[in-house]
N, C-alpha and C positions, 0 to 999 in steps of 0.2 A: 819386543813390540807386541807379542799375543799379549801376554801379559797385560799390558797396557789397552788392549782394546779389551780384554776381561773384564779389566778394572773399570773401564769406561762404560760398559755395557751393563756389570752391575753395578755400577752408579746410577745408568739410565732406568736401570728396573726400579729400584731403590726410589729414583724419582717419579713414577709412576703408580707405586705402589702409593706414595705420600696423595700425590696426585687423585688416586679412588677413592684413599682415605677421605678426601678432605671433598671429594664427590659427594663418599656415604654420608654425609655430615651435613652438608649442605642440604640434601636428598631429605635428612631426617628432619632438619631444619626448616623445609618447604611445610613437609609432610603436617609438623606440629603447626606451624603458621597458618594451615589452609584447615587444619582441626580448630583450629582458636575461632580462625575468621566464621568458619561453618557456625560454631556455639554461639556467637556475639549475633547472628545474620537472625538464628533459632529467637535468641533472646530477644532482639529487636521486634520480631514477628511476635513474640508474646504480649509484649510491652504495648504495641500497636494495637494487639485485638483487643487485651484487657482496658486500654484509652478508649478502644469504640467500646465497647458495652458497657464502660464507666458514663461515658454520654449518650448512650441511648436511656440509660437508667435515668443520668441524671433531667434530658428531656421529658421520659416519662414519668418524673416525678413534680417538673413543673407544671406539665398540663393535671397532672390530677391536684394539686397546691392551688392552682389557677381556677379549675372547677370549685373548688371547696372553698376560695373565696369569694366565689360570685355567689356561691351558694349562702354565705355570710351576709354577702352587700345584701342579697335579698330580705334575709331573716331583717337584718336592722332595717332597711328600708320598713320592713310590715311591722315592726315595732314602732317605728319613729311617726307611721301613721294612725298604728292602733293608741297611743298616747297622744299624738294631735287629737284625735275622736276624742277621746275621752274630755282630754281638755277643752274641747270644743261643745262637750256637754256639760261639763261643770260652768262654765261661762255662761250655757244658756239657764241654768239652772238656776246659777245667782241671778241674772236677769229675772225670770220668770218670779222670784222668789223676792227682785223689786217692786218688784212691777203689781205683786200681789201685797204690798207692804203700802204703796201709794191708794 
């Protein structure tokens, strides 16, 4: 009957020992999981600041796009009237140059 509870007792170790094993494993298995999570949490946060500064860039490159088209509209605008002038003087010119023909 000792015998028999030796046998049972190291069976119970046996099953305990299996038992930490499969503790330390799971233990190591958190361990890498909550390293992973950490790295993907890191990369996420990079991902996010390099998006904000991708859009602050790209805002600031629409207001200066935006200046330099107004800056355009302007130029043509003083074009479109410095060429109305002119042809607002060749028209008086032909006039005048009928007018001195009659």
């Amino acid at each position: 009957q000792l015998r028999e509870v030796s046998n049972e007792v190291d069976g119970l170790r046996a099953l305990v020992r299996t038992k930490d094993e499969e503790k330390i494993g799971l233990s190591d298995q958190l361990e890498q999981s909550q390293r992973v999570l950490a790295q993907s949490q890191e990369r996420q946060d990079q991902l996010e600041s390099t998006h904000a500064i991708s859009m602050e860039h790209v805002q600031c490159r629409t207001k200066e796009l935006s200046t330099e088209v107004e800056g355009l509209r302007a130029v043509v605008i003083s074009k479109e009237e410095i060429v109305q002038a002119k042809e607002t003087e060749k028209q008086q010119a032909i006039q005048a140059k009928e007018a001195e023909k009659q």
